[in-house]
Each structure stands twice: as C-alpha cells, then as structure tokens.
C-alpha positions in Angstrom: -15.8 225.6 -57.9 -15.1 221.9 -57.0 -16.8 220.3 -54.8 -21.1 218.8 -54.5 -23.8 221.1 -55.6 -26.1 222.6 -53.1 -28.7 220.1 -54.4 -26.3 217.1 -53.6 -26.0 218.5 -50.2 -30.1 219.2 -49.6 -29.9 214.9 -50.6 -27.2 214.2 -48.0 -28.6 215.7 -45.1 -31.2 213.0 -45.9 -29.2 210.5 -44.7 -29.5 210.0 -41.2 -27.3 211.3 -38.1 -23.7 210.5 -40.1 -24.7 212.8 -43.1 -22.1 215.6 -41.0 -20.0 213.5 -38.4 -18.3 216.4 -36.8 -21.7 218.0 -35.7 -21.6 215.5 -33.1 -18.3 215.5 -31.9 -18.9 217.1 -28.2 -16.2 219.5 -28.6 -14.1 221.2 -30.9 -16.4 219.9 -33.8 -18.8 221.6 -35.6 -22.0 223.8 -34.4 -24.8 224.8 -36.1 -24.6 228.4 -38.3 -25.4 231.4 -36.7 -27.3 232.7 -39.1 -29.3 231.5 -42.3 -27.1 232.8 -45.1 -23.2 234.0 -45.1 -21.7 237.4 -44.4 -22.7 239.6 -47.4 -19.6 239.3 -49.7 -20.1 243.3 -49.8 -18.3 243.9 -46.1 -15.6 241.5 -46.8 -12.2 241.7 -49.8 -14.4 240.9 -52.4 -16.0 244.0 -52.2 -12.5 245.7 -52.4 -11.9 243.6 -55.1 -14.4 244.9 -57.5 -13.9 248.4 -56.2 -10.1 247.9 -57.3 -10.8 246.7 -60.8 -14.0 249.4 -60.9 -11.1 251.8 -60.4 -8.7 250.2 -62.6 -11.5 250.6 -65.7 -12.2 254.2 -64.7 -8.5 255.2 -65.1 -7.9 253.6 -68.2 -11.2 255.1 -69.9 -9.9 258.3 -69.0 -6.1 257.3 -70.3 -8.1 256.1 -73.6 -10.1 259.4 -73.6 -7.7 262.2 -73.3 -4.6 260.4 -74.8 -6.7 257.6 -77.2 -4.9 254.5 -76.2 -8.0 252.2 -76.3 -6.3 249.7 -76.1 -5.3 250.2 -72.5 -8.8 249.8 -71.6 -9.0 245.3 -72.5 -5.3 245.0 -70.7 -7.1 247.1 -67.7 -9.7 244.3 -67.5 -7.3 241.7 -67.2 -4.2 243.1 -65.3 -6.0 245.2 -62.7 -7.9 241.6 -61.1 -4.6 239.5 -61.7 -2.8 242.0 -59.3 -5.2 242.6 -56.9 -5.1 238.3 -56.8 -1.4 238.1 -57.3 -1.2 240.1 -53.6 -3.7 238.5 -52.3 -2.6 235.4 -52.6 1.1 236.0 -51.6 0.2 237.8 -48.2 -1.6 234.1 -47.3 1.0 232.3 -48.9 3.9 234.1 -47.4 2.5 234.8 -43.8 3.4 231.9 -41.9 6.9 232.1 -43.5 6.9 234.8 -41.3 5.2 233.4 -38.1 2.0 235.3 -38.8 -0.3 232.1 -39.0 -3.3 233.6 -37.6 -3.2 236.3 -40.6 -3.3 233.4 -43.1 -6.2 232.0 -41.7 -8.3 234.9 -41.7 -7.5 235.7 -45.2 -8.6 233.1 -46.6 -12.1 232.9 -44.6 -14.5 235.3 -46.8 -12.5 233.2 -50.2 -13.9 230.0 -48.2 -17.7 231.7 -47.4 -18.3 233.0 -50.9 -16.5 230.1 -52.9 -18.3 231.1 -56.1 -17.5 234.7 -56.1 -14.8 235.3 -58.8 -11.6 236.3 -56.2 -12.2 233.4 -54.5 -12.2 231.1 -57.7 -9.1 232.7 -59.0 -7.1 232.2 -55.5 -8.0 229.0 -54.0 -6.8 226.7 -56.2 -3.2 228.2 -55.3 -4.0 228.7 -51.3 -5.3 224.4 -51.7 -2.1 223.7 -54.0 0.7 225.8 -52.1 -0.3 225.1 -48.9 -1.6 221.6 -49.5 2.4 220.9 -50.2 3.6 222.7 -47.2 0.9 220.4 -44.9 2.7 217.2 -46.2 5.5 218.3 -43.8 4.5 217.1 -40.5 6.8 219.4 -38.5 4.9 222.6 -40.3 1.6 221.3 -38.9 2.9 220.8 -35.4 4.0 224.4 -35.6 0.5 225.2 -37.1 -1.4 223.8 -34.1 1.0 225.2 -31.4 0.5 228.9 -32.8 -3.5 228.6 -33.5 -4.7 225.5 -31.6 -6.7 222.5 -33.0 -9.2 224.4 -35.3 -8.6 227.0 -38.1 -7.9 227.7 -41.5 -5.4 226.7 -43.8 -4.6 225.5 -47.6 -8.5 226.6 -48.3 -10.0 223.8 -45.5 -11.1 224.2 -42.3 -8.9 221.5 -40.0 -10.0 219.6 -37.1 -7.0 218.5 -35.0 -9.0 217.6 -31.5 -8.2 213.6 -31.5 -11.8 212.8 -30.8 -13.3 214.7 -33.5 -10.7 213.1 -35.9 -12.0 209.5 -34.4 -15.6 210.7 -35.0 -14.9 211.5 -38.4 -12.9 207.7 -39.4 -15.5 206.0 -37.9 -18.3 208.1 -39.8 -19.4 207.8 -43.7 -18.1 211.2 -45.6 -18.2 212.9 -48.6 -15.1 213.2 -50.4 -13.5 214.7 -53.6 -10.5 214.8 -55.5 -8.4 215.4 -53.1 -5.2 213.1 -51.1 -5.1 215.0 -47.9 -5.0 218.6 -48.4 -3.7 218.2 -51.6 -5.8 219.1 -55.1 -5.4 216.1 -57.6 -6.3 216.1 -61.4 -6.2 213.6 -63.7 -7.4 210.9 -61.6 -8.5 207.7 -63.0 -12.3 207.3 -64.9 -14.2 205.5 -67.9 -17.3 206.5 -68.5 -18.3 207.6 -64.9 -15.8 208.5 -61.9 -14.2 205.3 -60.3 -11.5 206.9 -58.0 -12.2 205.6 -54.7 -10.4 208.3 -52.3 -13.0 210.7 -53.6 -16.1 208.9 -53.7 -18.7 208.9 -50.9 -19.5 206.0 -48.9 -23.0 207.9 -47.5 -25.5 206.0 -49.3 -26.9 202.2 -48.9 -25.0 200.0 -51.7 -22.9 202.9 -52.2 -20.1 202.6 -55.5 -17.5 203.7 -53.1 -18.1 200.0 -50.8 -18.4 198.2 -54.1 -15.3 199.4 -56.1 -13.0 198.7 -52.7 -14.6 195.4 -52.5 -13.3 194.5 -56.1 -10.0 195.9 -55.7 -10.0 194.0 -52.6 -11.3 191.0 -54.0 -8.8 190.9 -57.1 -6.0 192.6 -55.1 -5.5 189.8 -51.9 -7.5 187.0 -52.6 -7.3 185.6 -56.2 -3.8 183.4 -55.3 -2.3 186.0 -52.9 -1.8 184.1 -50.0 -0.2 181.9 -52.5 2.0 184.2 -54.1 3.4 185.4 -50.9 4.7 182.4 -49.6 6.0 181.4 -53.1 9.5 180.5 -54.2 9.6 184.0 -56.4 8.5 185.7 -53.3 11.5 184.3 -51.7 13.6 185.1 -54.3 12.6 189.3 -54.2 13.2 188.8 -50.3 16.7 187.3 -50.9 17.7 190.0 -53.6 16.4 192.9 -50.4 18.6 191.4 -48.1 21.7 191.1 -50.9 21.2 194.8 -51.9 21.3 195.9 -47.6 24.5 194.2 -47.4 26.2 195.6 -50.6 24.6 199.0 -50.9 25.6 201.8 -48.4 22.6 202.2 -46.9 22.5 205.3 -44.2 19.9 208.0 -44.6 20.0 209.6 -48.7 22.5 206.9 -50.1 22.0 204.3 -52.4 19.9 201.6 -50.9 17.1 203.8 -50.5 17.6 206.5 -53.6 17.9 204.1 -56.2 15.2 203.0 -58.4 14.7 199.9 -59.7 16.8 198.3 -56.4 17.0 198.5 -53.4 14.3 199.1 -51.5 12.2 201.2 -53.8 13.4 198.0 -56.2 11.8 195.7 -53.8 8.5 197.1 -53.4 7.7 197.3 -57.0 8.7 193.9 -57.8 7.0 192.5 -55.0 3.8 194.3 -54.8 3.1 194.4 -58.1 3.9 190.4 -58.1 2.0 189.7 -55.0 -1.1 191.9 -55.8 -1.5 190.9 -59.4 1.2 188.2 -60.2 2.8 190.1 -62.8 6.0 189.2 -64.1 8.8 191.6 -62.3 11.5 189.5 -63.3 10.9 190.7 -66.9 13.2 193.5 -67.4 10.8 195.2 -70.2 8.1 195.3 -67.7 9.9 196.6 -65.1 11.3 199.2 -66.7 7.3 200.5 -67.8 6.9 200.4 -63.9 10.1 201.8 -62.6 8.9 204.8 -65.0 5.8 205.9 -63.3 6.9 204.3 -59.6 10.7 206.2 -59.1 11.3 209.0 -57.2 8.4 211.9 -55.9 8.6 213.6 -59.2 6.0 211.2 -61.2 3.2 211.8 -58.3 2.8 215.1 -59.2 3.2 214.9 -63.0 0.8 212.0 -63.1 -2.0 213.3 -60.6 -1.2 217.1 -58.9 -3.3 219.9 -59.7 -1.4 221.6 -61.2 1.5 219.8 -62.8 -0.9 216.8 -63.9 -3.1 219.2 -66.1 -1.1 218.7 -69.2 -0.7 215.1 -68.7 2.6 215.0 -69.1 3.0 211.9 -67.8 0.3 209.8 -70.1 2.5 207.2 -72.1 3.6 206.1 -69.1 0.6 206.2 -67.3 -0.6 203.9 -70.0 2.1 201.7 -70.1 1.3 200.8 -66.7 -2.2 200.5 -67.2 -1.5 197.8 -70.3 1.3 196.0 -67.7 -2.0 195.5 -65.2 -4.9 194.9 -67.7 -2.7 191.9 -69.0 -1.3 190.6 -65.9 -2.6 187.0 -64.4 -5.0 188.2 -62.0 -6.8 190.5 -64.0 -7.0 188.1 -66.4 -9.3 186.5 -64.3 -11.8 189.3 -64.0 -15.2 188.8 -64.6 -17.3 191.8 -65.9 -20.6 193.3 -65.1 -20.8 191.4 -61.1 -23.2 193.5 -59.3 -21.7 192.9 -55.7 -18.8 195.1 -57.5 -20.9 198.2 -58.6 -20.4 196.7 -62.3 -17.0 197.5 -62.1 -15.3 196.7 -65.6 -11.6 195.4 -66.1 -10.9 198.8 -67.2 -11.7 200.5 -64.5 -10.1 198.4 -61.8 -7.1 199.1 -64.4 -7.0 202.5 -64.3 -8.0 202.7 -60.0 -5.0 200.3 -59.7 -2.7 201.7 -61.6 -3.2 205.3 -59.5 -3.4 203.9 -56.2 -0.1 201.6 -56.9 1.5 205.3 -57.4 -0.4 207.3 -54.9 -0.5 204.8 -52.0 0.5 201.8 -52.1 4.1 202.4 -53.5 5.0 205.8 -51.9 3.5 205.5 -47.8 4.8 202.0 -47.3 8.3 203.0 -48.8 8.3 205.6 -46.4 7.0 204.1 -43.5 9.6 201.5 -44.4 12.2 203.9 -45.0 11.7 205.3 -41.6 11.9 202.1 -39.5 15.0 200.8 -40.8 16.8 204.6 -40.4 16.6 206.0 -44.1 14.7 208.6 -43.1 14.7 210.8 -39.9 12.0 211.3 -37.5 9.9 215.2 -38.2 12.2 218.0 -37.2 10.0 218.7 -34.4 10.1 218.9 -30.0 13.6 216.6 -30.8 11.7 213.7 -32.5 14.6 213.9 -35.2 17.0 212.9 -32.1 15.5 210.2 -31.8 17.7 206.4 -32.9 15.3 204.6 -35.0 18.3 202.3 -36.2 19.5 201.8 -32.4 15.8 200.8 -31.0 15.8 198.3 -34.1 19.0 196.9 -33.1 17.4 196.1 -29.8 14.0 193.9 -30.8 13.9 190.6 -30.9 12.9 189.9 -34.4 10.7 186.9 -33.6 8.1 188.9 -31.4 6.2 189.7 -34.4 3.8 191.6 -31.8 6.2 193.8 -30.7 7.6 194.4 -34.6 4.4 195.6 -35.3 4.2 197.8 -32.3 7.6 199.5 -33.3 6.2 200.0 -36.7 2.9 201.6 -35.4 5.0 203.8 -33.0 6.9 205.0 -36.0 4.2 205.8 -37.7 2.0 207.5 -35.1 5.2 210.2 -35.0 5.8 210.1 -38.6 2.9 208.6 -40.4 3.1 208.2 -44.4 -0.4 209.6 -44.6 -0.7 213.0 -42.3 -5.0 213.4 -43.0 -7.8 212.5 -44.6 -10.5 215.2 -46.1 -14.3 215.1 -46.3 -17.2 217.6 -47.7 -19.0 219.6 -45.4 -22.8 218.0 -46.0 -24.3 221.4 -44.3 -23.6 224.8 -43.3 -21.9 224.9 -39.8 -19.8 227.6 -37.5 -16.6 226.9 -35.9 -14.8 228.8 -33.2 -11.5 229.9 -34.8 -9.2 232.1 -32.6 -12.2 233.3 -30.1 -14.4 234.5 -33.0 -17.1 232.1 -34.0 -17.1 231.8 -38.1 -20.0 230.7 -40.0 -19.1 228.3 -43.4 -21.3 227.5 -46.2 -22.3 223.2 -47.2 -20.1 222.2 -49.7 -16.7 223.3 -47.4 -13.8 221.5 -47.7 -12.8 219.7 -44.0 -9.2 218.7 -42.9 -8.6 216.0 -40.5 -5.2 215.7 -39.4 -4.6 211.9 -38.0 -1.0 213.0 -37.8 -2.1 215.5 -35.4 -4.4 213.5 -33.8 -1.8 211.3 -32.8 0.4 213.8 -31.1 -2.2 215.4 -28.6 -0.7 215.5 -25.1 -4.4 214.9 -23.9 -4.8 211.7 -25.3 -1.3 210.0 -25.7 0.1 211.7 -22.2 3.3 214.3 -21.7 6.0 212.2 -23.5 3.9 212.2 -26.6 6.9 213.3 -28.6 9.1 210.1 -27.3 9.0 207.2 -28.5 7.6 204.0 -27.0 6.5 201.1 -29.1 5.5 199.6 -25.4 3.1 203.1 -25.1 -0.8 202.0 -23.4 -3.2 201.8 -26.3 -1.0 202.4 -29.2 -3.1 199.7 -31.3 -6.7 200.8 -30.0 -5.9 204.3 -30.8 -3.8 204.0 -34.3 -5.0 205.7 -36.9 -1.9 205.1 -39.3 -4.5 203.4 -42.3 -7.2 206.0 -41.8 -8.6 203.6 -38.9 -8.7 204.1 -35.5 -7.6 200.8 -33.7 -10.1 198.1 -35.3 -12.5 200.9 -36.3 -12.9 202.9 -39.6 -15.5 203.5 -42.3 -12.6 203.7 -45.5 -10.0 202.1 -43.6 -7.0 201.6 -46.2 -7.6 198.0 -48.0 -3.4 197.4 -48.1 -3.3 198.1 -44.6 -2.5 194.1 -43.8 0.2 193.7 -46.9 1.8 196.8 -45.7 2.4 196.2 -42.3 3.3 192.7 -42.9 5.8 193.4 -45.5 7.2 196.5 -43.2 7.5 193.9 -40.2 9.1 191.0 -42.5 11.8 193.6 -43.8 12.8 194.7 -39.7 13.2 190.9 -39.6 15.3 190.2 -42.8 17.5 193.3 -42.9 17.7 192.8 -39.3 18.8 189.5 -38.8 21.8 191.0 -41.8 22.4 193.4 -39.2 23.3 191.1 -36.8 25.2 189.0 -39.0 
C-alpha cells in the first residue's frame, strides 16, 4: 500500500509540534485515537470478504467432487474475490450519483483503517482514482460539503474543509506522496533517487524537498529571466496573443482557446518555456516536441495518472521534451553536484521540469487565464456560473495593476486551478465524521480542500458565492498558490510569473477589446 512505513512515521513524530499540523487546529482537526490499535478487521467487510470467498472455495470443491470439474476450483479463487470487489467498489463509486454521500463515506472507512488487508488493496486504488477525478470538479465538492459538512470521507482520504484547519495545514511542514490533489499519479519523474517535489516532505532540517525547489527556482526565474521577459521576443509572443484575440472567435469552446499551438494555449507554451529556460519557440521543430506533450487534458493523464500512465504510453514524447529542456540556454548553464541544491543533477531538474511544465505550470494558469478573460464559466454552483466574468473585465481600468490582480485572485478563490493539496497522516488520530467519532491508522492519506476553504460562509461572509474583487481580505486570506496571503510552507514557486502573465493578458486583450 502506498504511502510511509510505520517506521518512517515512529521518525516523524520526532520532529517537533508540526510533525501532524491538524492535531492543533482547535476545531474540526484532528484528535488523538480512541484507542491503541484499529477496529479488529474481523467486525467490519473484510471479514465478509473472506467468508465470501471461504464459501466460494467450498462450493466449487464440492462442484469438483461430485461432478470432477477441478478446474472450477483455481477460477473460484480468482472470480469469487473479484466480485465480491467489483460490488464493492461500485456501491462507493455509484452512491453519490444517487445523493447517498454519507453511504460512500462509510464504505470506504474499514478499507482506510486496515489499508494492508487484501480488499482494501484491491479497491482503493479505484475509490483514489474514480473519485480523485470527480473531486477536480469544484461544483461536486460544494455538493459534498453541503450534504456531509467539512469533514468526511471520500476518494480513499479523509478531507478537512474548516478554513482554519486548511490554513494550519499551508502554513505547516507535511508529508506528501505521489499524489496532485486527490488524484493517484504514476510515472512521475526520478534518476537514481525520487526528485518529484509535490510528493516529497519538507519535515526535516536541510530537507531535499527545500533544496530541489530552490534549484528549480534558482534556474527557473533568475538566470536572465528578468531579462527575457522584458525582451524584444517577449514582445513579439505578446503581439502574436493580441493578433490571434482579434482574428480568432474567441467565446467560451471556440478557437482561441481550443487550439493548440495558438492562441492562448499557443501563447503559454512559447512564452513560458522561453521565459523560464530561453528556449527557442520560434523553432517550429521544437515546438511541435512541446505542443505534443503540452495540448489538450488528454496527455496529463497518459503521461502521469495512475492508471493511464502505467504503460507509458506517452514516453517518446515525454523524452522529447526532456532533450528540448536538457539542451536549452539555461540549463546549459547548470552546475552539478552544489550542495545548497541537495546535489541536484541537470538530469533531474530535467525530468522535475519537464512534469511540472505539464502538471502545473501549463495547465492551472491556462485555466485561471481562461476563466478571467470568459473562456471558461464560473463552477455550476449557488449561480456562480451566472456570473459576467467578460462584463466585470470590460469594466477595470487596466492600469490599476492592484486591482487586476485582485480580479484575478477573486476568480480564482471561486474557481481556483488547483482545488487541494494532500499530506500523510504522521500519527494515528480520530475524526468526528457524521456524529460518530472514527479512529484512522498513521500513514492516512489527508485532503485539504483550499477550494473549499475559500467558499466558507464563516470566513468570507453571506455573499461568498458573488463575486467581489473589492471583497475585505481577499489577499491575506488567498490560498490560490497553496499559500495563505503571504504565508505557506510549499507555496507554488510560479506563483509570481503566473499572476503577472494572467494580469498582463487582462491588460493586452483588454485594451483589443476596447479598440
């Protein structure tokens, strides 16, 4: 089962008050375990499970006995527990299609307290991967929360939703793993030792986690990126956005915003990937090994979702990337074995970049950038798709760069291109879930919904829903970049370029709007 041994988690209690940040949120967080061990897997479904395929055995020794078809007794052993998990599974999966939310939680509760037991190993990775997709939508989450409240169960991970545990937990050092959100990646980038920095721990002193984002920083935004930004190719990509607005139809699903290697999606490949590492987009052959991996939705999950990614469908192309970065100007510039960057080696930054270009840096700020300027439409949720993202642009004044930033911010806080963050349970705990307190085991996977976080009526007032880029405290209390305001232990190292390059396109495609 994935996730840190029970040895790794005896070391991380070590660690001082932040080894479990939710233990001291002073409500809806985490409390101590009732007890010292889980409820015996013997009163829950695993014990029907084994009864089941018991049964299942029994039937087709007697079939083999009194009619000699031996063979039935091997296809017994593997059809009877593939049932029994092929039900199981669909009756989590398929209750809330039905508005029974609270009966998908409690199902998948024993899977969660006995992870190793073998029901639970052959169902969770489908309860992580088919709710993990659903809990990208961020009206299914809002319909979560108003049918079980801020805490309970769902896609295998016990979610927080209360806005100050959520703030607890960015401000606090975690343990991760491979996972973006609620979702189960494979395939993520390594060399000789694991480099991918969404699932390392920051926990330790001098941790690898600090170090790696420190190079990627480092070799990312300050070799010659200030320079690069303000150059006359810079200019150039910024001129060809503004040409494409006016030629391309550009309302929500047509051309400026589906195509590939224009318009916008166009844009933010040739100008991140110039910016960040100075390589050539203007070379058609390289843009076309970028376009590959960087179109559409479908390459995320071929390249890095469990379970799509397993095959590695998607590895030429991976590569091709990988040999477009390794060779570009800035990383020719690298300098290997610096100790300040964990040892970090070319390669690795390679491969790291080359997945958080596709997982991140690419895909959130095309659709936070998508949103603001109308080519997508607010959640379908309490009439936030109502609301005229294109008419309140129409209405700024695009030299208040202050208040550009605040509309972008407002955006996101309804429709943010990240909806949570994970971490690793460093102890066993108990949660309240539905009135019934619910003991976990160390080594539990955690949710924290910042999407959810930034729609509580308690913190953000009654017209939560609307939106108000003048709202009190929408900076201090962002937590668009895995931050909250200023604040954040793993805040998002793009988070600058992003919302810069989101506020300079509200300026130039605005200013063709009003031409």
């Amino acid at each position: 089962w994935p996730g840190p041994s029970w040895s790794r988690m005896v070391e991380l209690r070590c660690c001082g008050p932040e080894a479990e940040p939710l233990m001291q949120a002073a409500s809806n967080g985490l409390m101590p375990p009732t007890s010292k061990a889980m409820p015996s897997a013997l009163c829950s479904v695993h014990a029907a499970f084994v009864i089941v395929i018991i049964a299942g055995i029994a039937m087709s020794i007697v079939d083999a006995v009194l009619l000699h078809f031996w063979w039935v007794i091997p296809i017994a052993l593997l059809v009877v527990p593939f049932l029994f998990a092929l039900v199981y599974t669909t009756m989590i999966l398929a209750s809330p299609q039905f508005g029974m939310w609270s009966t998908s939680s409690r199902l998948q509760i024993p899977l969660m307290q006995h992870p190793g037991c073998l029901l639970s190993r052959i169902v969770m990775p489908w309860i992580n991967f088919g709710q993990g997709l659903n809990m990208c939508s961020n009206a299914w989450c809002h319909k979560i929360r108003e049918n079980l409240g801020k805490t309970y169960v769902m896609a295998g991970m016990v979610v927080f939703a209360d806005f100050e545990a959520v703030a607890l937990t960015l401000k606090s050092t975690q343990v991760r793993t491979q996972y973006l959100g609620a979702q189960p990646l494979t395939n993520v980038p390594k060399v000789d030792r694991a480099i991918f920095i969404l699932g390392l721990a920051n926990v330790e002193k001098g941790n690898l986690h600090e170090k790696f984002v420190a190079c990627f920083y480092h070799y990312m935004f300050n070799v010659g990126f200030a320079e690069r930004v303000k150059s006359e190719k810079a200019k150039r990509f910024w001129d060809q956005l503004a040409e494409d607005y006016k030629n391309m139809p550009h309302g929500q699903g047509e051309q400026f915003y589906t195509e590939d290697a224009k318009g916008l999606r166009g844009f933010f490949i040739r100008y991140f990937f110039y910016v960040m590492l100075e390589t050539d987009t203007e070379d058609p052959a390289i843009m076309k090994d970028l376009v590959a991996m960087m179109r559409g939705d479908e390459p995320i999950g071929y390249c890095y979702l469990w379970p799509m990614a397993i095959v590695n469908w998607y590895g030429s192309i991976i590569k091709a990337v990988d040999n477009r970065i390794f060779n570009s100007a800035v990383m020719s510039k690298f300098v290997e074995g610096e100790e300040r960057f964990g040892s970090m080696t070319k390669l690795e930054l390679t491969r790291l970049t080359t997945c958080i270009m596709r997982l991140a840096a690419i895909t959130g700020t095309l659709q936070l950038a998508k949103t603001i300027t109308g080519g997508l439409s607010m959640p379908a949720y309490a009439d936030m798709d109502k609301i005229d993202v294109v008419a309140e642009w129409d209405k700024l004044n695009l030299r208040d760069t202050h208040m550009l930033e605040n509309f972008c911010l407002e955006v996101a806080r309804l429709f943010p291109p990240v909806s949570s963050v994970h971490h690793i349970a460093t102890e066993p705990f108990s949660v309240v879930l539905q009135g019934q307190t619910v003991d976990f085991p160390a080594g539990t996977k955690i949710l924290v919904p910042t999407n959810l976080a930034m729609t509580e009526k308690e913190t953000w007032g009654v017209n939560v829903f609307k939106f108000d880029p003048t709202r009190p405290d929408l900076r201090e209390k962002n937590m668009v970049f895995a931050n909250v305001g200023k604040d954040g232990s793993r805040i998002c190292p793009g988070k600058n370029l992003a919302l810069d390059t989101c506020v300079e396109i509200l300026r130039v495609l605005g200013k063709v709007r009003r031409q």
